[in-house]
Each structure stands twice: as structure tokens, then as C-alpha cells.
C-alpha positions as CSV (number, residue, x, y, z in Angstrom):
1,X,6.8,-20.5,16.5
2,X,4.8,-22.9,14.8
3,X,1.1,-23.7,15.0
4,X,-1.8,-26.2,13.3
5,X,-5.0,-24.2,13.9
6,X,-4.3,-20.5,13.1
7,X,-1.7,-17.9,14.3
8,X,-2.2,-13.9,15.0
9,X,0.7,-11.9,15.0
10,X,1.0,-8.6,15.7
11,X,2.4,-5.3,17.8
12,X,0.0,-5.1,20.8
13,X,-0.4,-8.7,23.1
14,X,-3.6,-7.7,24.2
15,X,-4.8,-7.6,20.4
16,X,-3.1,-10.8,19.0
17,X,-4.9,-12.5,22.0
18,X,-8.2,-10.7,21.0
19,X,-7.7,-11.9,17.6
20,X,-6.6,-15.3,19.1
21,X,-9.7,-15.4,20.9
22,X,-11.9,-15.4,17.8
23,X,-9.9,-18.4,15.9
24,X,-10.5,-20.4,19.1
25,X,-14.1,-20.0,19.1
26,X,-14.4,-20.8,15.7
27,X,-14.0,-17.7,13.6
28,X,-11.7,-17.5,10.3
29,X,-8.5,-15.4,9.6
30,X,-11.1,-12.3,8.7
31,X,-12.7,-11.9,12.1
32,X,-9.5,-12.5,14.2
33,X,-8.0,-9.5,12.1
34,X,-10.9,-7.5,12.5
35,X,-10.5,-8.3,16.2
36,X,-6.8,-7.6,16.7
37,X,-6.8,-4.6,14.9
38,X,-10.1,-3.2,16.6
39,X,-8.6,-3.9,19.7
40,X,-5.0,-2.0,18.3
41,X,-7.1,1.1,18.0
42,X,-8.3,0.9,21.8
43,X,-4.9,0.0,23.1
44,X,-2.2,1.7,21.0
45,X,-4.0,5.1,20.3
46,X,-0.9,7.0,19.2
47,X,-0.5,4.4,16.0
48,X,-4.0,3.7,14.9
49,X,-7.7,4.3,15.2
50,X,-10.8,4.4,13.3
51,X,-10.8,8.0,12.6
52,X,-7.2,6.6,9.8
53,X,-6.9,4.4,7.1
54,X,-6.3,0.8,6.1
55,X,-4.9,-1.5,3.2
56,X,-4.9,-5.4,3.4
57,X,-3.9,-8.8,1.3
58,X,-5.8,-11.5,2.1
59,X,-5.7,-15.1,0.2
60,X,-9.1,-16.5,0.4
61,X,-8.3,-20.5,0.5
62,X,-11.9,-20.8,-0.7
63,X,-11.4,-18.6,-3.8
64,X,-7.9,-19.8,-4.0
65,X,-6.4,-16.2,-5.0
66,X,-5.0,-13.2,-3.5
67,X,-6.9,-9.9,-3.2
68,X,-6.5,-6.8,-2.3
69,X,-8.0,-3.9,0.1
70,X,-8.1,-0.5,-0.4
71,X,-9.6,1.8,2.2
72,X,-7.7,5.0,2.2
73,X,-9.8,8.3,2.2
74,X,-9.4,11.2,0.0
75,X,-8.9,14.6,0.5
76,X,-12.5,16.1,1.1
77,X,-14.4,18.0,-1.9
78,X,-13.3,21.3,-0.8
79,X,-9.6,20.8,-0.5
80,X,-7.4,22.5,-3.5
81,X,-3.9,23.0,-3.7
82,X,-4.7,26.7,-4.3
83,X,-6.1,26.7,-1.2
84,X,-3.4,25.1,0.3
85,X,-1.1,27.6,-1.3
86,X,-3.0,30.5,-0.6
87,X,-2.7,29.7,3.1
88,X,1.0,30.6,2.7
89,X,2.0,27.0,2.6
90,X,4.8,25.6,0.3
91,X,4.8,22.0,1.0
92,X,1.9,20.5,2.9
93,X,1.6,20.9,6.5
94,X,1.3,17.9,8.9
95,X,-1.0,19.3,11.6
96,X,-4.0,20.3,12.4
97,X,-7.4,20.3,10.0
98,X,-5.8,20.7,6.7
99,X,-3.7,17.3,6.3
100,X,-7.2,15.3,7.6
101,X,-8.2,13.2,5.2
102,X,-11.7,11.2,5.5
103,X,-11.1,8.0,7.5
104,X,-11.3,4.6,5.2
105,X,-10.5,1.8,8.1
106,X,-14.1,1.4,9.2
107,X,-15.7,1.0,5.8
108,X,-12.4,-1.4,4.9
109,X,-13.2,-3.5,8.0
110,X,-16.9,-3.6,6.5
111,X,-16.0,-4.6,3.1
112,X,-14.1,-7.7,4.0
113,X,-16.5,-8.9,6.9
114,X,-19.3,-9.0,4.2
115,X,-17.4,-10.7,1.8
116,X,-15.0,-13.6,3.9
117,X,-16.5,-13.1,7.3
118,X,-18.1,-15.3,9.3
119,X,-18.7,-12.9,13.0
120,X,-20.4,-9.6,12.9
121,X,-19.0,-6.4,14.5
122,X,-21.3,-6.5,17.3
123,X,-19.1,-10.1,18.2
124,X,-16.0,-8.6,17.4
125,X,-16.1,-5.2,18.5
126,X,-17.0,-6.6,22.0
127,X,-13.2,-6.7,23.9
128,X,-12.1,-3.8,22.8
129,X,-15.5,-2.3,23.8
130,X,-14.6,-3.7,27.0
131,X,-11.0,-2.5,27.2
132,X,-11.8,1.1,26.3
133,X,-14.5,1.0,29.2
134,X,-12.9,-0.6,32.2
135,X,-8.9,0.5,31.4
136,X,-5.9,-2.2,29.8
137,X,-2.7,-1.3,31.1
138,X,-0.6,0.7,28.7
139,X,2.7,-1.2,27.9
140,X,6.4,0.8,28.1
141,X,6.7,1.4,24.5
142,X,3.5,2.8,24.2
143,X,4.0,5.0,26.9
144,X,7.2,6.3,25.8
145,X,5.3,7.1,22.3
146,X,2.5,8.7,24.1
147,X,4.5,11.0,26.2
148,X,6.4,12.1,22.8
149,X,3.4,13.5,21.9
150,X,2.2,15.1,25.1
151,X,2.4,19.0,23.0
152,X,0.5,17.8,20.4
153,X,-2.1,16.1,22.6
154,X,-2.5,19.5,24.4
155,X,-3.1,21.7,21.6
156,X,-7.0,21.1,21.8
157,X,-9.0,21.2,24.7
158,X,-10.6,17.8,23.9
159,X,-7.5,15.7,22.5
160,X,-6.3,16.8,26.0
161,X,-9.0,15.7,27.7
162,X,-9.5,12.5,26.5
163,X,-5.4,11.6,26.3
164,X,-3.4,13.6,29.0
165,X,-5.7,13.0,31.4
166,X,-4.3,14.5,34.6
167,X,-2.4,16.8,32.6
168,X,0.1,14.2,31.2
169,X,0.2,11.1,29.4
170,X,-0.3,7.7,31.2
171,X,2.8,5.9,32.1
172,X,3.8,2.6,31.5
173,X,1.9,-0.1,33.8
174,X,-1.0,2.5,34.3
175,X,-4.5,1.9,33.5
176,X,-6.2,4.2,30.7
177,X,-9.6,4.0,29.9
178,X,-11.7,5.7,27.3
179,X,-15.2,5.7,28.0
180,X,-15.9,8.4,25.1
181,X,-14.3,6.0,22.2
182,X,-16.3,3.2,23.9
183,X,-19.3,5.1,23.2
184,X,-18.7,4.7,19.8
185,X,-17.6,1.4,19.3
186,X,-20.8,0.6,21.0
187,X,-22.9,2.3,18.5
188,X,-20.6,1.1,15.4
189,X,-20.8,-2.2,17.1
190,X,-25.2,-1.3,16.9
191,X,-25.9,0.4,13.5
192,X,-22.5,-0.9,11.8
193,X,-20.0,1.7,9.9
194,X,-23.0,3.9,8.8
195,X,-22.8,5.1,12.8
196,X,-19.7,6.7,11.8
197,X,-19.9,8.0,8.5
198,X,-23.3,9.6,8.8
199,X,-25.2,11.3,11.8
200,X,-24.0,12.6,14.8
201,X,-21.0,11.2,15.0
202,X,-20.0,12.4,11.6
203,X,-21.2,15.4,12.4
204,X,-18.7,16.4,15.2
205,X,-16.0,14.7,13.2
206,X,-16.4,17.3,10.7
207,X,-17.0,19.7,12.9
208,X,-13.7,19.1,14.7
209,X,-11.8,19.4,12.0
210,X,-13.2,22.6,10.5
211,X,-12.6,23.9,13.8
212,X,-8.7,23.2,13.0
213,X,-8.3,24.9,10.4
214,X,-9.6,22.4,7.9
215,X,-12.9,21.8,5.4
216,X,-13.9,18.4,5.5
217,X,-17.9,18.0,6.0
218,X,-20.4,15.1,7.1
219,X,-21.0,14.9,3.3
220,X,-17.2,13.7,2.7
221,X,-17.5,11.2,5.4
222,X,-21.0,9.9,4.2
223,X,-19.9,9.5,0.2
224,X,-16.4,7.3,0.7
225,X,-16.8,3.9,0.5
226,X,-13.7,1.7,0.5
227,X,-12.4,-1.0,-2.8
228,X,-11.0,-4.1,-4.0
229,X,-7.7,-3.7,-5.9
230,X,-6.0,-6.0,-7.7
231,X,-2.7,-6.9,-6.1
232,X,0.2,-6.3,-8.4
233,X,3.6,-8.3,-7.9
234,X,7.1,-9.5,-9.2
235,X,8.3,-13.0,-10.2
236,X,11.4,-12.6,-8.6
237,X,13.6,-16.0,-7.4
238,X,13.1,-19.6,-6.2
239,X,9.7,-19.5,-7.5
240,X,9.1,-16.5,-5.6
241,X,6.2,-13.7,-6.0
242,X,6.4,-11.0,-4.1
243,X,2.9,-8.5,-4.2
244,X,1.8,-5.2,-2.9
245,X,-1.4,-3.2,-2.5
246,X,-1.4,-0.4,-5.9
247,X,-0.9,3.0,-5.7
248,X,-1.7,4.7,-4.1
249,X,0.3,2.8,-1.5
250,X,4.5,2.9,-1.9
251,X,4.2,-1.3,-2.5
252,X,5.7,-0.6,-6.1
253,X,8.6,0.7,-4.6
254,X,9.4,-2.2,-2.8
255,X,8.5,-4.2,-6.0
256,X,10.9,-1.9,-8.2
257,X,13.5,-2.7,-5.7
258,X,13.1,-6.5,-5.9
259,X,13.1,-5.9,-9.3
260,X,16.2,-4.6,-9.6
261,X,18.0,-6.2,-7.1
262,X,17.2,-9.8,-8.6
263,X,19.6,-9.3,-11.2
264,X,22.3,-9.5,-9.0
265,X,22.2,-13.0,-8.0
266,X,22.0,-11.9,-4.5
267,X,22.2,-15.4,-3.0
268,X,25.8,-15.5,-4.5
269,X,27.3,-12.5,-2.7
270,X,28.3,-13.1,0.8
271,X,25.4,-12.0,3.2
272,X,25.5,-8.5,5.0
273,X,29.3,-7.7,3.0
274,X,29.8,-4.6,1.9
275,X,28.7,-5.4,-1.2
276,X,25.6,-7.0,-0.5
277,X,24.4,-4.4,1.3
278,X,25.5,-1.5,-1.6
279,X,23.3,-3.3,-3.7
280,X,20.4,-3.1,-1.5
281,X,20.6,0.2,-0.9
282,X,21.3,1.5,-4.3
283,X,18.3,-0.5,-5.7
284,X,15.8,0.8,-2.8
285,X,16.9,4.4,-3.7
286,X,16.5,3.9,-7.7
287,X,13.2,2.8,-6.6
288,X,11.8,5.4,-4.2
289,X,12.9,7.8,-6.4
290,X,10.5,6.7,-9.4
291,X,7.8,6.0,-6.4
292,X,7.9,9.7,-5.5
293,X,7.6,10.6,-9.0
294,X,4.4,9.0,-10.5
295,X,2.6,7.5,-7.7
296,X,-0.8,9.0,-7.3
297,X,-4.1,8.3,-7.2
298,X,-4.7,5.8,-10.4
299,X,-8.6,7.1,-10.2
300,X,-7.4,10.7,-11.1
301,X,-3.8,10.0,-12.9
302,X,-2.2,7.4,-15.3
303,X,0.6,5.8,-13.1
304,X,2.8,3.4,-15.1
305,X,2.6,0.6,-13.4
306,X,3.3,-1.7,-16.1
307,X,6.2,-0.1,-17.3
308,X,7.8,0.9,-14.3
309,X,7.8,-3.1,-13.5
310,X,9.2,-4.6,-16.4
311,X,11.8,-6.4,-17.4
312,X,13.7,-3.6,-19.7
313,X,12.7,-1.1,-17.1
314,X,14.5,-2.7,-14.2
315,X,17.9,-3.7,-16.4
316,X,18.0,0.6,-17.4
317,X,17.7,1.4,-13.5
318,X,19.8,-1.4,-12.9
319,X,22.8,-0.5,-14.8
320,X,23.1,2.5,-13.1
321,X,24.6,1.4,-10.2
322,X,28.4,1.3,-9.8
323,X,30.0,-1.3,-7.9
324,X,32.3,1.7,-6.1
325,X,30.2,4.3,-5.4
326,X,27.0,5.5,-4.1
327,X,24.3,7.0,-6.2
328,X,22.9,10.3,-6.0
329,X,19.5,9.2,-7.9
330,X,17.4,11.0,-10.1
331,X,14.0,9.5,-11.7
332,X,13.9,7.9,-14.7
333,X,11.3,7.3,-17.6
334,X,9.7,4.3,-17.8
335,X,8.0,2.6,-20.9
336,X,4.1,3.6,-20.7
337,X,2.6,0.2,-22.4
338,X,1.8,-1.6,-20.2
339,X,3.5,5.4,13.5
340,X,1.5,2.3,12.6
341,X,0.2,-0.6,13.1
342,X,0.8,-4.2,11.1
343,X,-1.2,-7.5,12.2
344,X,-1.0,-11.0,10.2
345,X,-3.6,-13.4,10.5
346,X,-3.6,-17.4,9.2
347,X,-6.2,-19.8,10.4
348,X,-6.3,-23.7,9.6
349,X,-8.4,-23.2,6.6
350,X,-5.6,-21.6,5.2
351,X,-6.6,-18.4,4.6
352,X,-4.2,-15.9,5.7
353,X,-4.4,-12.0,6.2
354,X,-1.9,-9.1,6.0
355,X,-3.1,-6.0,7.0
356,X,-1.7,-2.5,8.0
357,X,-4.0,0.9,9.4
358,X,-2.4,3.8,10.4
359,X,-2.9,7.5,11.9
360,X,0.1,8.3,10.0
361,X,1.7,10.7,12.2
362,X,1.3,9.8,16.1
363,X,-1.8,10.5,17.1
364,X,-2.2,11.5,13.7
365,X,-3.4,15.0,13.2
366,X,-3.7,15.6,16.7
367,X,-7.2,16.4,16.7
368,X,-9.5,14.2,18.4
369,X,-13.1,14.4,17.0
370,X,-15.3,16.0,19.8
371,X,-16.6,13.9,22.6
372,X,-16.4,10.8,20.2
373,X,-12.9,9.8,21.9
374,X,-11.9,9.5,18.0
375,X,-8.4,10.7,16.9
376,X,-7.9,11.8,13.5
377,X,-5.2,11.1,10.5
378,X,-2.8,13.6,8.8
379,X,-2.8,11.2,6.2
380,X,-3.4,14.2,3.3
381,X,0.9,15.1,4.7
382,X,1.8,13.2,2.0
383,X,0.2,15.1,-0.7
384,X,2.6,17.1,-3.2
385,X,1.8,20.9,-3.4
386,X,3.9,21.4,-7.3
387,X,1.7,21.9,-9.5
388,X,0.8,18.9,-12.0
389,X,2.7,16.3,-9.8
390,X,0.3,13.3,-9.8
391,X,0.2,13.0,-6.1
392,X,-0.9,17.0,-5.8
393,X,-3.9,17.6,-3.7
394,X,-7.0,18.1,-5.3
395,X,-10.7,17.6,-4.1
396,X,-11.5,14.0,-3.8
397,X,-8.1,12.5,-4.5
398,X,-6.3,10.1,-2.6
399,X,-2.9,10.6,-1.3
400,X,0.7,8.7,-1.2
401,X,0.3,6.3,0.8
402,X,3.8,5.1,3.0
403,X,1.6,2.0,5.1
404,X,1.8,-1.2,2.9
405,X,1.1,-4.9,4.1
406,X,3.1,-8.0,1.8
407,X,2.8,-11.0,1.0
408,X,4.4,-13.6,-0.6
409,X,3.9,-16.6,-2.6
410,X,5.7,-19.6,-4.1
411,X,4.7,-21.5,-7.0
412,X,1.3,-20.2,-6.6
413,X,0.6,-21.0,-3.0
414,X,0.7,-18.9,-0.1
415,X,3.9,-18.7,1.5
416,X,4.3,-15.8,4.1
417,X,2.3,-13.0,4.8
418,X,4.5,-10.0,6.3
419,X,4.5,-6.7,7.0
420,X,7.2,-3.9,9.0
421,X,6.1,-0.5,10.7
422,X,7.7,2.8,10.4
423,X,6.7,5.1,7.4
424,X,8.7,5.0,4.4
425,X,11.3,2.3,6.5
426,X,8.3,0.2,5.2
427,X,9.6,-1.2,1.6
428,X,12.5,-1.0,2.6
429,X,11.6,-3.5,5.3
430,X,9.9,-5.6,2.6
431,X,12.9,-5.7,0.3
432,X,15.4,-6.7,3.3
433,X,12.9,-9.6,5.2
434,X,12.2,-11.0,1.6
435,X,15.0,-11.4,0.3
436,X,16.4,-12.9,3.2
437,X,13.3,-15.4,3.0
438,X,13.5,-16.4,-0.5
439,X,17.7,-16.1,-1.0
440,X,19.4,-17.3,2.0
441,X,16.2,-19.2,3.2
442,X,16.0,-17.7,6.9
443,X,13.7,-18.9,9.3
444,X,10.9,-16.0,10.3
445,X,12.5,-15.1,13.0
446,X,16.1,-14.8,11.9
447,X,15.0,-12.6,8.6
448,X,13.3,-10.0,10.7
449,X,16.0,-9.8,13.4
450,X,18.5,-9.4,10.9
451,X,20.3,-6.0,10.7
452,X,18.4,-3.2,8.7
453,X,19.2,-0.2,6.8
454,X,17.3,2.7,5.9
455,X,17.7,5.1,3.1
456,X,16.8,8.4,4.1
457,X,17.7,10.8,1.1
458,X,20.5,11.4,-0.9
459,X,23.2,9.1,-0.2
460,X,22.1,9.6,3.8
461,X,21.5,6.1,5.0
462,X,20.6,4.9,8.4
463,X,22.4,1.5,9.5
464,X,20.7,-0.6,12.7
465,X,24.0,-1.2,15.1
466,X,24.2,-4.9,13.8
467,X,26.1,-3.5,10.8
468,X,29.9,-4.0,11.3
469,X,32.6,-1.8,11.0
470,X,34.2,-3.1,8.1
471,X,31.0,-3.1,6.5
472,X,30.2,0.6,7.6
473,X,33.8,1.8,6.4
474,X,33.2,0.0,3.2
475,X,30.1,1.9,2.7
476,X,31.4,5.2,3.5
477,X,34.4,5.1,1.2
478,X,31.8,4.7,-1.6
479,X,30.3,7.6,-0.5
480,X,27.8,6.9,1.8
481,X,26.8,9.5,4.5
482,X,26.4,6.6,7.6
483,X,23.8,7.5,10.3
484,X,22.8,5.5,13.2
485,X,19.2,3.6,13.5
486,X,17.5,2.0,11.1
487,X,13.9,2.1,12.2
488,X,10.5,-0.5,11.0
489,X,10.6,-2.4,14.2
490,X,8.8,-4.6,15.4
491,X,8.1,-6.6,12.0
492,X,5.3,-9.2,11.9
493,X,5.6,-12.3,9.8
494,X,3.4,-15.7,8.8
495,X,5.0,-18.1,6.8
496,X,2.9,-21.3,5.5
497,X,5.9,-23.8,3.7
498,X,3.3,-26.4,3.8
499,X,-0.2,-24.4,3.6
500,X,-2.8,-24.6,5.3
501,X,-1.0,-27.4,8.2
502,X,1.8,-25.0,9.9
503,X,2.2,-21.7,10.5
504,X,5.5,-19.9,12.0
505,X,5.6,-16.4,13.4
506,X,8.4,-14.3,13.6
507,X,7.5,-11.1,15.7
508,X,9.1,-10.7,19.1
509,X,6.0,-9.6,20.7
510,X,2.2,-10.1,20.7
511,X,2.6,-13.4,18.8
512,X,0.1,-16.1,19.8
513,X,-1.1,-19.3,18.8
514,X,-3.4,-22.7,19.1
């Protein structure tokens, strides 16, 4: 799909028409994001909401660079692995009050509205305000998510209110409405983020959660305010750069894996062979291996980022994989110097945005925050419990993060801005659509309908049913445990050869243009 004027891509078609909306009446890439995924928190409740967190990559065509959002929330001040521990807990648990970290999407959404928008919230707040008041109809893969979730939902008397209402959750073609959440999109839409992160409404957020077994207070909520990071990246082929968000987001492990995997010369071994896809594989584990091992918060712990991406660093990782076998990977040491939702924005300015926000789990922690129609993250799942790992909890830290929007860019310019869904499928995704992008020079849509793997642990690897036997037999005899599936769909993609004049999109649903 091509387009002139500006293109919104994303999961949801009510929310790339939202977005949509807001290029047509004369707003940039910023406010149509904001739109679309403001809208994604009203209609796709068990993937994302306010009460999660948020990363983005926008290029600014006015500043003529690429920047980068954080706005993940920390673990509140009185969170400690002891704690944790002393709970009788040996690896984190993913439910209920304890794994709530504070919620960074709203001050994120404030950040980059103050800095490249053009609309304020009260504008772009107003259709999903009007969505979550008078109903939208909830689509069949939505559905089938919510009703996954339906004993979770029912755990609390007010997450069961607001979601099963009935007793169940809404089917597909039904209308759900959610005056409660309205409420406060109406006050954020008012006062601005401050309505959330201090008063009432942070009040009852904190108050939910203590209820639950956690310790977050309206004094976490009112202290986190959300960053600029710089993007970091790989020079990889073609005049190629891929970048990702920092730690703490997983983005260097799809970077390590490009790393590696660039020394192949992938572009002269036959696409989706056996060997082709061995190399892939082997490089993403190498890579999430080391990801695992020093990603952290880089505010609380060195992580070497430097050394992790260079050049000797990738050819030691690299020659560790065998042409004839499958690795069982272990990390290395590397030279010290040195359920979600995805949306993609361009307008005809040329400024383009990738951006990701996430309750992590679905419907997060399964709390939902009072009578604020809010549902709240698990996002602090991820954190380690072993002592002196850098991504163990501790007050005020930020965890490992598995949500990650990409971008690319070629000889300089903006090129595509891309993103898959589907926890740690997520670099994985980025290494597989990229490099069918940059070496074999697929169109959007043929490099995100392409046939996926997913490494799961070990030598355990998930392969999408595109995969053919040959290939699968191939895999196995070099000791690959094969498993069906393959997970991240759907992707989202916007690719600029010719910025800012034409735009293509290659997700299979929500995509829109003018």
C-alpha cells in the first residue's frame, strides 16, 4: 500500500483510522500516534492501556535525526528483592500487586506532544473518549484474547465489574463500553497527565494495588517522569542501519543478532534453506543469551553496550556456531570500553513514528485500578530475583523490558519504521523482517508475511507452518528440538525509499491511508 500524505498502521482498525483522522485534519505523525494508540487502550484492553508502559523512535524531519522514548516505570520505592524473597518467592511472580510497576505511557505521550506536537490531548483524546462512552464493537481476535483471560479478569471484584460484564467477557461483534475509563480520559483529556499521576486518581491506583498484595504509593506515581534516550544501532548491509530503544528494552538483542548474522553474507545463501535459517537462529540465541545477562537498568548498572556491539565482539560470538549443529548457548564476556500493542506513523512532512505500549501480560496484572476503569501492568515480571544480576529488583529500578519498536535507515535517511508483537518473539521479529528488507529486498508486505521462527530456550525452537519439511528435517538432524507456531503476528511496517513522497504499509490489518 502506498500513500503521498501520511500512513498509520497498526493492530486495531478503529485506531489507525483515529490516527488517520488527525493527519487528515492537519496534524503531524506525533498526534496521529498519540491518537491511534489512545484509541488502542479503549478498544484492545487486554494488550494495552494507560495504567502500562511505552517506548518510541521517532525521526523528526525538522531536526533531521532519530530519537528515542523512554517511558517505562520503575519498581516503586518500597519494592526489594528481600521482600520479594521473603514472600517465599524464587523467581518473580506475574500476578497480582507485586509485579505492578508505575505506569510510564501517559507521561511518554506528554513528552513527545510538548516537544513535536502540534494537537493537545483534549483534541486527541476525544474518539476514544467517545468510544469508551457509547461502546465500539469488539473484533474476533480480541474477543478470543479477552475470553483467555476471563479467570484472571474475575479474581477482583472490580476488574470483573468493569470487563466480564454479565459474568463473561464480550464476544466478538458485541458492543463494550467503559464509562469508568471514559471518566478518566476525560479528566486527563482536562488537567493533562498530572490527573493521573497525582490526586484522586493516583490515589485509588495505589490503593488497588496495595490491596493485591503490592506497595506502590501515590508518591511513586507522582515522582516518575518519562526520558529521551539516545537510540543505539548497527551498520549492518546495503547501507543499512538498523536502531533500537537502550536497555532497558531487549532492542540490543536484536542488534547483537544483526550483528552477528551480517558476517554471513546472508544474501548469498539460498533464502528460507536449511542453512539460512540455522544461521538465524543460532545468531538470535547467542544474542538473547548475553541480553539476559547484562541488560538492566543503565541508571542503576553499567551495561556494556559498547562492547557487546562491536566488531571483535560479534566475530568471538560468531565463530561459535557450527555449520552442523545446533548450539546450546551460554553467555559470553564482552570487551567493557566502549500481549502488546505496535503502531507506525509517517506523515508527508516526513516524519515518521514507531512506537510500542504494552500491559505486558493480558490485561496485565489483572488488577484494574478502582472505579478508574484503569488496568494495570505486570511489567516488574521480568525482573531477576539472583542476587547481584543487573536486572534484580530493587526500589526505583526499571525492569527488562521485552516491548521494542525499530527502525531503520539507509544512508542516513529514513527508510522503514517497523515493529512485531509478541513478547520476546519481538527481536526475533526484528532480525527476520530486516533482513529480509535490506538482503533479499522484499516488498513490506512480502517481508512480514514471510515464515517466522522463534527461539524459545535451549535448542527448543518454534517454526510458523510456512517452514518446509526438508527444511524442518534439516534442522532437526542438527539438533534442533522443532515445535509448532512461531508467534509476533500481526507485524506493522512503514517504509519511505523515497522520504518524505511515499509511504508503503505492510500490515494485514488496520492499515490506512490518504
Amino acid at each position: 500500500m502506498t500513500a503521498r500524505n501520511g500512513l498509520v498502521a497498526t493492530s486495531q482498525p478503529l485506531a489507525a483510522q483515529a490516527g488517520l483522522a488527525v493527519l487528515q485534519s492537519g496534524g503531524n505523525a506525533i498526534d496521529a500516534a498519540i491518537a491511534a494508540v489512545a484509541t488502542l487502550c479503549v478498544v484492545e484492553p487486554c494488550s494495552t492501556g494507560i495504567g502500562g508502559d511505552a517506548f518510541a523512535l521517532i525521526w523528526s524531519a525538522a531536526e533531521g535525526r532519530l530519537v528515542g522514548l523512554n517511558a517505562s516505570g520503575p519498581a516503586p520505592a518500597g519494592l526489594t528483592a528481600d521482600l520479594v524473597r521473603g514472600r517465599g518467592h524464587t523467581s518473580f511472580p506475574t500476578r497480582g500487586g507485586l509485579p505492578v510497576t508505575v505506569p510510564g505511557a501517559l507521561r511518554g505521550w506528554q513528552l513527545v506532544l510538548e516537544r513535536f506536537g502540534t494537537r493537545g490531548l483534549d483534541t486527541l483524546l476525544a474518539q476514544p473518549i467517545a468510544y469508551a462512552t457509547d461502546g465500539y464493537p469488539v473484533s474476533p481476535g480480541i474477543a478470543a484474547a479477552w475470553e483467555r483471560s476471563t479467570e484472571l479478569l474475575a479474581r477482583l471484584p472490580d476488574s470483573r465489574r468493569v470487563w466480564l460484564p454479565g459474568g463473561r467477557a464480550p464476544r466478538a461483534g458485541e458492543m463494550f463500553r467503559n464509562p469508568e475509563f471514559a471518566a478518566t480520559l476525560g479528566a486527563i483529556a482536562d488537567q493533562g497527565p498530572d490527573a493521573f499521576y497525582t490526586g484522586s486518581i493516583a490515589a485509588r491506583v495505589a490503593a488497588a494495588v496495595r490491596a493485591d498484595g503490592g506497595v506502590m504509593t501515590a508518591d511513586d506515581l507522582a515522582a516518575y517522569r518519562a526520558e529521551w534516550v539516545e537510540p543505539i544501532a548497527v551498520e549492518y548491509a546495503n547501507g543499512a542501519t538498523f536502531h533500537e530503544i537502550p536497555p532497558n528494552g531487549q532492542g540490543l538483542a536484536a542488534l547483537l543478532a544483526l550483528n552477528i548474522a551480517r558476517g554471513f553474507d546472508l544474501s548469498s545463501v539460498p533464502y528460507g534453506s536449511a542453512d539460512y535459517t540455522h544461521i538465524l537462529i543460532e545468531s538470535m540465541k547467542l544474542a538473547f543469551v548475553d541480553a539476559h545477562a547484562y541488560v538492566g537498568d543503565p541508571r542503576r548498572v553499567g551495561v556494556p553496550v559498547a562492547g557487546l556491539l562491536s566488531g571483535r565482539y560479534a566475530r568471538e560470538r560468531r565463530a561459535l556456531i557450527a555449520k552442523d549443529r545446533a548450539l546450546f548457548p551460554e553467555p559470553g564476556s564482552p570487551p567493557r570500553d566502549g500481549d502488546t500493542v505496535y503502531l507506525t506513523v509517517a506523515d508527508g512532512a516526513g516524519n515518521m513514528v514507531s512506537w510500542i505500549q504494552s500491559l505486558y501480560m493480558g490485561f496485565g496484572s489483572g488488577i484494574t485500578a478502582g472505579d478508574t476503569g484503569v488496568q494495570l501492568q505486570n511489567r516488574g515480571a521480568n525482573f531477576s530475583l539472583t542476587p547481584g544480576h543487573p536486572n534484580e529488583v530493587a526500589p526505583g529500578r526499571r525492569p527488562f523490558h521485552t516491548i521494542i519498536p525499530g527502525f531503520i535507515t539507509r544512508d542516513g535517511r529514513p527508510w522503514a519504521s517497523y515493529g512485531v508483537m509478541g513478547g520476546f518473539m519481538q527481536p526475533q521479529g526484528h532480525l527476520q523482517v530486516g533482513v529480509n528488507l535490506v538482503d533479499f529486498g522484499m516488498n513490506p508486505q512480502a517481508a512480514l508475511d514471510a515464515p517466522r521462527f522463534n527461539w524459545l530456550q535451549g535448542r527448543e525452537v518454534a517454526l510458523e507452518p510456512g517452514f518446509g519439511a526438508a527444511v524442518r528435517d534439516e534442522l532437526a538432524r542438527r539438533g534442533g528440538v522443532l515445535l509448532p507456531g512461531g508467534g509476533g503476528r500481526p507485524p506493522c511496517l512503514v517504509n519511505t525509499s523515497r522520504p518524505p513522497d511515499a509511504a508503503l504499509c505492510g500490515t494485514s490489518r488496520g492499515r490506512r491511508r490518504f
